[in-house]
BASE-475988 format. One record per residue (C-alpha): residue number from 0; residue in three letters; x, y, z. Coordinates in steps of 0.001 Angstrom, whole numbers. Layout:
# residues N
<pt><marpa>NUM</marpa><tilum>ALA</tilum><u>X</u><v>Y</v><w>Z</w></pt>
...
This chain:
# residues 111
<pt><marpa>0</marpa><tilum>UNK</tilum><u>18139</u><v>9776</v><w>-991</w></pt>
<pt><marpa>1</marpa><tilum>UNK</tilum><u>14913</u><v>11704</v><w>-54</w></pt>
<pt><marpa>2</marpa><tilum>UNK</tilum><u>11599</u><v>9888</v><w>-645</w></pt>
<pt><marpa>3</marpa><tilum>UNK</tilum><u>7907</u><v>11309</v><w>-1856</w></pt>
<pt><marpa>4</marpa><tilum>UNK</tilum><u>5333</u><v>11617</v><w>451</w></pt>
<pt><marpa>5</marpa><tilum>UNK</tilum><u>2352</u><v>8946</v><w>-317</w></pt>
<pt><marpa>6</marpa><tilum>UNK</tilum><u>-1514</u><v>8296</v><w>1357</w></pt>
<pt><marpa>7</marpa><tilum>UNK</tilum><u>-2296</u><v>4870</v><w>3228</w></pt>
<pt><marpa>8</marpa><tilum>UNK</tilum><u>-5816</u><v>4276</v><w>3048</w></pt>
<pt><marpa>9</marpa><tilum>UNK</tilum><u>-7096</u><v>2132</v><w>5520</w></pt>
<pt><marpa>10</marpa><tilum>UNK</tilum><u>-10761</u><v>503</v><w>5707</w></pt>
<pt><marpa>11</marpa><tilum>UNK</tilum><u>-11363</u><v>794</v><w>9545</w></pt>
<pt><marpa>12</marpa><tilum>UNK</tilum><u>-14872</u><v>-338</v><w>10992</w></pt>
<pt><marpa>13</marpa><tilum>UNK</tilum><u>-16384</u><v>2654</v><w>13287</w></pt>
<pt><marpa>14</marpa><tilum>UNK</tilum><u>-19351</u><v>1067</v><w>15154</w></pt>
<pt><marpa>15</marpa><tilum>UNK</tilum><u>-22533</u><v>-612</v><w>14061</w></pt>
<pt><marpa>16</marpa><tilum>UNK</tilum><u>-25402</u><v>866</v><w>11981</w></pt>
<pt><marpa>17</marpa><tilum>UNK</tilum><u>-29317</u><v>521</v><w>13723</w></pt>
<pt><marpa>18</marpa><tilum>UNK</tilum><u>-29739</u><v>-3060</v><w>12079</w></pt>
<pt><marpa>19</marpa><tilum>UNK</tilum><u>-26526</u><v>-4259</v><w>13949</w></pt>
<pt><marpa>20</marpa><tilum>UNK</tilum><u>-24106</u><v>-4063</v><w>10420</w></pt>
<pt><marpa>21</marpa><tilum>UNK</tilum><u>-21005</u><v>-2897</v><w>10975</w></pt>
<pt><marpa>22</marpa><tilum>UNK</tilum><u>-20158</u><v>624</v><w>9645</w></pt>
<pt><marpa>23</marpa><tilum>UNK</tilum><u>-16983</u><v>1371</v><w>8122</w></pt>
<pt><marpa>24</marpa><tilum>UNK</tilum><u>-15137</u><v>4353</v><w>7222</w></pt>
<pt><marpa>25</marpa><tilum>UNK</tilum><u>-11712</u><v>5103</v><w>5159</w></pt>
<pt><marpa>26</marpa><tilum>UNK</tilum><u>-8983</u><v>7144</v><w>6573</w></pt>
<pt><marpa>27</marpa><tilum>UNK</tilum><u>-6357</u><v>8276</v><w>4855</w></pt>
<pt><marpa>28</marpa><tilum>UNK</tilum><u>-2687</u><v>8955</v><w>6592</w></pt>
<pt><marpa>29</marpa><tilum>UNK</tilum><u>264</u><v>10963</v><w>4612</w></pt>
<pt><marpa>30</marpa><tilum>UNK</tilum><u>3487</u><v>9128</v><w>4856</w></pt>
<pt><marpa>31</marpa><tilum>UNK</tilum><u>6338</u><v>10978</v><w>3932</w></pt>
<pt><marpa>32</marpa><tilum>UNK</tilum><u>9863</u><v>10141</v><w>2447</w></pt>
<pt><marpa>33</marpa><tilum>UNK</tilum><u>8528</u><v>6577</v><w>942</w></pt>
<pt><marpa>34</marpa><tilum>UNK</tilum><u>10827</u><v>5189</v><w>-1484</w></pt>
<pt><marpa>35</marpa><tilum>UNK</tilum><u>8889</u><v>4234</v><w>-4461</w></pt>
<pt><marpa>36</marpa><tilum>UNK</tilum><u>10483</u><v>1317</v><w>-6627</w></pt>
<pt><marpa>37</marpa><tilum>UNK</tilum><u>9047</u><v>465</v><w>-10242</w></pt>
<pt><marpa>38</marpa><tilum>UNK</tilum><u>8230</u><v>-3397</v><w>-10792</w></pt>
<pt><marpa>39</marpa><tilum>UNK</tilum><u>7042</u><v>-5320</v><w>-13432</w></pt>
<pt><marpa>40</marpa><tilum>UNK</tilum><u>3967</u><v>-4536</v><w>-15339</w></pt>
<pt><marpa>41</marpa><tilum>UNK</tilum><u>2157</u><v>-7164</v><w>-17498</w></pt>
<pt><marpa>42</marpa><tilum>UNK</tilum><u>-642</u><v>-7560</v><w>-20155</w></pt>
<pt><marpa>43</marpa><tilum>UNK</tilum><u>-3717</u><v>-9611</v><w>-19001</w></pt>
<pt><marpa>44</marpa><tilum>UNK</tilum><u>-3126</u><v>-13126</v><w>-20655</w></pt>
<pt><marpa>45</marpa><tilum>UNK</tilum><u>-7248</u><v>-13874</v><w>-19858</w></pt>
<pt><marpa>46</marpa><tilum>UNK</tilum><u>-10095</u><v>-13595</v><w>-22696</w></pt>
<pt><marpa>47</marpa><tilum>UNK</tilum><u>-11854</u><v>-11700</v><w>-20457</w></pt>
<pt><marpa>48</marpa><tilum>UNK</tilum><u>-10140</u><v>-8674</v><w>-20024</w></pt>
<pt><marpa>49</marpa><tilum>UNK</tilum><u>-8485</u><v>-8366</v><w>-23405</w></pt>
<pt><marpa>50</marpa><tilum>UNK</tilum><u>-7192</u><v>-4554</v><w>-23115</w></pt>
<pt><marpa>51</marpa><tilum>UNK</tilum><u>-6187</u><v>-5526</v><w>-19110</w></pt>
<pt><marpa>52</marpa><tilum>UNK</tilum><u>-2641</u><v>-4984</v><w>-17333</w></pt>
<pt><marpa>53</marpa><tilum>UNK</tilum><u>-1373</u><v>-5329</v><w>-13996</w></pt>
<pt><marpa>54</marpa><tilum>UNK</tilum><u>785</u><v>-2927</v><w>-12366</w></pt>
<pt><marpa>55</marpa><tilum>UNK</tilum><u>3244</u><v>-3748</v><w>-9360</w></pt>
<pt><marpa>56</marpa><tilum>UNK</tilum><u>5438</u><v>-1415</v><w>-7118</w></pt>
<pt><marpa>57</marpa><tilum>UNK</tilum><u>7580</u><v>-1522</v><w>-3992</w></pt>
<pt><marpa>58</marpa><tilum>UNK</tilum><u>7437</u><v>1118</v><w>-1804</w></pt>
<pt><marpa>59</marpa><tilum>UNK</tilum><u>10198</u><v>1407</v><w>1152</w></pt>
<pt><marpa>60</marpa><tilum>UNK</tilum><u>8922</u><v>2708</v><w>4032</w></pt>
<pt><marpa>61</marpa><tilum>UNK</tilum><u>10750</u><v>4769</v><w>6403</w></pt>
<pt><marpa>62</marpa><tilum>UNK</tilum><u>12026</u><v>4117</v><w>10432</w></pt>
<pt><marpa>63</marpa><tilum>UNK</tilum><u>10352</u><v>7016</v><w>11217</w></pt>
<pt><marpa>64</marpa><tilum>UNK</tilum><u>7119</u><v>6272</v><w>10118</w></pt>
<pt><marpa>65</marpa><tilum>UNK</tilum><u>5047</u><v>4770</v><w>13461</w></pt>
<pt><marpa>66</marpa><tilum>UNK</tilum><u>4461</u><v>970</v><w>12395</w></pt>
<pt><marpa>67</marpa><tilum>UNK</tilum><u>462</u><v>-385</v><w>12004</w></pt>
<pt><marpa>68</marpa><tilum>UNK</tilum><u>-56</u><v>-3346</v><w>10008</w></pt>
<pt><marpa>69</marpa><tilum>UNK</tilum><u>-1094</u><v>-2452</v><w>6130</w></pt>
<pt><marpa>70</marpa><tilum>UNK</tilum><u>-3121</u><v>-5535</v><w>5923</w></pt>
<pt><marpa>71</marpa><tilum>UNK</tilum><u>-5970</u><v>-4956</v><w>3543</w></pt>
<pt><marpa>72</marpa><tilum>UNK</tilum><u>-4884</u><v>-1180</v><w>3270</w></pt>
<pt><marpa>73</marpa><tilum>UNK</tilum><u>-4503</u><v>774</v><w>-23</w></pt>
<pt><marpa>74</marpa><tilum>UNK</tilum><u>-1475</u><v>3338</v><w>-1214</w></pt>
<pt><marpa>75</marpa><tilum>UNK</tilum><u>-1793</u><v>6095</v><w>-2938</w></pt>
<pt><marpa>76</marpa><tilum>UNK</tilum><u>1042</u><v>7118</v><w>-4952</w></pt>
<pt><marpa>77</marpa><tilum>UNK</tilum><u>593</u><v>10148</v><w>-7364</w></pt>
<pt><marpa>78</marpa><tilum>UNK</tilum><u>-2839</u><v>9949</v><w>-7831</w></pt>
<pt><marpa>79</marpa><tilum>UNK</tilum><u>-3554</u><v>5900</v><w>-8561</w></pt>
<pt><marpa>80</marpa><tilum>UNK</tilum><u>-4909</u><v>3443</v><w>-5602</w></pt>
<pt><marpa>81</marpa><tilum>UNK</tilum><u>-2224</u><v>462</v><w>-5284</w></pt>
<pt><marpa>82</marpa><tilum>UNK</tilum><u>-3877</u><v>-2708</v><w>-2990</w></pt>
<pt><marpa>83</marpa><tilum>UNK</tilum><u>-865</u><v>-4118</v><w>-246</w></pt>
<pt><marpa>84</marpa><tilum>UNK</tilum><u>-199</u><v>-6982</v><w>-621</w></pt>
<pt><marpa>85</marpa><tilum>UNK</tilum><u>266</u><v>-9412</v><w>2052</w></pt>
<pt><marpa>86</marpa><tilum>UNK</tilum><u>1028</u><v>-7975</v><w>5967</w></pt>
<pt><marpa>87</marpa><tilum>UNK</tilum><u>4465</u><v>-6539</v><w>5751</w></pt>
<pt><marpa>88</marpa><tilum>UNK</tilum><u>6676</u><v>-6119</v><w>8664</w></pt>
<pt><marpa>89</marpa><tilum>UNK</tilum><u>9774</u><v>-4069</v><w>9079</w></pt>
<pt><marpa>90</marpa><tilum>UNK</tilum><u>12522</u><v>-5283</v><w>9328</w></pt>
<pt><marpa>91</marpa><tilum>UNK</tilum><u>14179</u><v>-6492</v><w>12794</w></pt>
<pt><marpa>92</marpa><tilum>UNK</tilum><u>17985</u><v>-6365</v><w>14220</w></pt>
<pt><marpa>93</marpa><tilum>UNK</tilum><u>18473</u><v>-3236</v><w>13815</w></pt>
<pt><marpa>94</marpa><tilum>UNK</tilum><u>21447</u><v>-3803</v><w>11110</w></pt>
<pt><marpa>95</marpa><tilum>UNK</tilum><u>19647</u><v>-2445</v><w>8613</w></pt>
<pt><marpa>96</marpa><tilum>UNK</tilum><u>22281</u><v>981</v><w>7749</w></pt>
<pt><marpa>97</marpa><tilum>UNK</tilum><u>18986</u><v>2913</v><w>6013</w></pt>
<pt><marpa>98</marpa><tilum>UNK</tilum><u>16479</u><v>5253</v><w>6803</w></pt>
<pt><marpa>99</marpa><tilum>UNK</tilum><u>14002</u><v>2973</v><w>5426</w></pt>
<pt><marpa>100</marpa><tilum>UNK</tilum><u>13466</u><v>-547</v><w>7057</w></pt>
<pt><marpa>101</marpa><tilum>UNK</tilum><u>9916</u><v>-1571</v><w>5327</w></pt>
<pt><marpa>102</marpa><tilum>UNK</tilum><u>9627</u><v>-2857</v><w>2465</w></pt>
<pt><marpa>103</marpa><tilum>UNK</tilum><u>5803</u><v>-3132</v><w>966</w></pt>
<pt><marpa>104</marpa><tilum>UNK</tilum><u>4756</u><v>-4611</v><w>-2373</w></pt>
<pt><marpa>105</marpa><tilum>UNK</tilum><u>2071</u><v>-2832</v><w>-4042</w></pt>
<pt><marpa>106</marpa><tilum>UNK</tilum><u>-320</u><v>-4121</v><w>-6973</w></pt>
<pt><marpa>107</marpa><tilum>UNK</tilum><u>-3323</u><v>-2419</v><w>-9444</w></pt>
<pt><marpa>108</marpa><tilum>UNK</tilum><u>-5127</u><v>-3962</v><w>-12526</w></pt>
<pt><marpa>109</marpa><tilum>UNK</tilum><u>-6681</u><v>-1972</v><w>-14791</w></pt>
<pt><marpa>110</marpa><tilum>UNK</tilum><u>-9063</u><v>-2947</v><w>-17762</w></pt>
């Protein structure tokens, strides 16, 4: 099996502005070989966003990819901005008989 290459986005805060905010930047690392795995979608069930869905995905990551937590990170898969969610970890033991020993579950709403 050979994975696609995706972008983690990460929100990262880079020092303080003059009036003591802090000031943060995105930066965006490619990941290659990432399993991507469809899930369910589903149609918005609120008044509010009549025309709204939800999209969900799995994406495996692979061993060789250096672990940092994806905690509040993004992923971008072909274009479209998935949220994490959750703080995955990969999996320990080392009996896993893959390449890939992440597993991250990825959600966007639209409309």
């Amino acid at each position: 099996m050979i994975g696609e290459p995706v972008t983690v986005i990460r929100r990262e805060q880079h020092g303080f502005t003059p009036e003591g905010e802090p000031r943060w930047e995105r930066t965006e690392e490619t990941v290659p070989n990432v399993l991507i795995q469809d899930g369910s979608g589903a149609n918005a069930t609120d008044s509010t966003r009549p025309d709204g869905v939800t999209v969900a995905k799995t994406a495996h990551f692979p061993r060789a990819w250096h672990y940092r937590s994806l905690r509040g990170c993004r992923v971008r898969i072909d274009g479209t901005e998935y949220a994490v969610i959750g703080d995955p970890r990969p999996y320990t033991g080392g009996l896993t008989p893959t390449r890939w020993n992440l597993t991250v579950e990825l959600q966007d709403e639209r409309g």
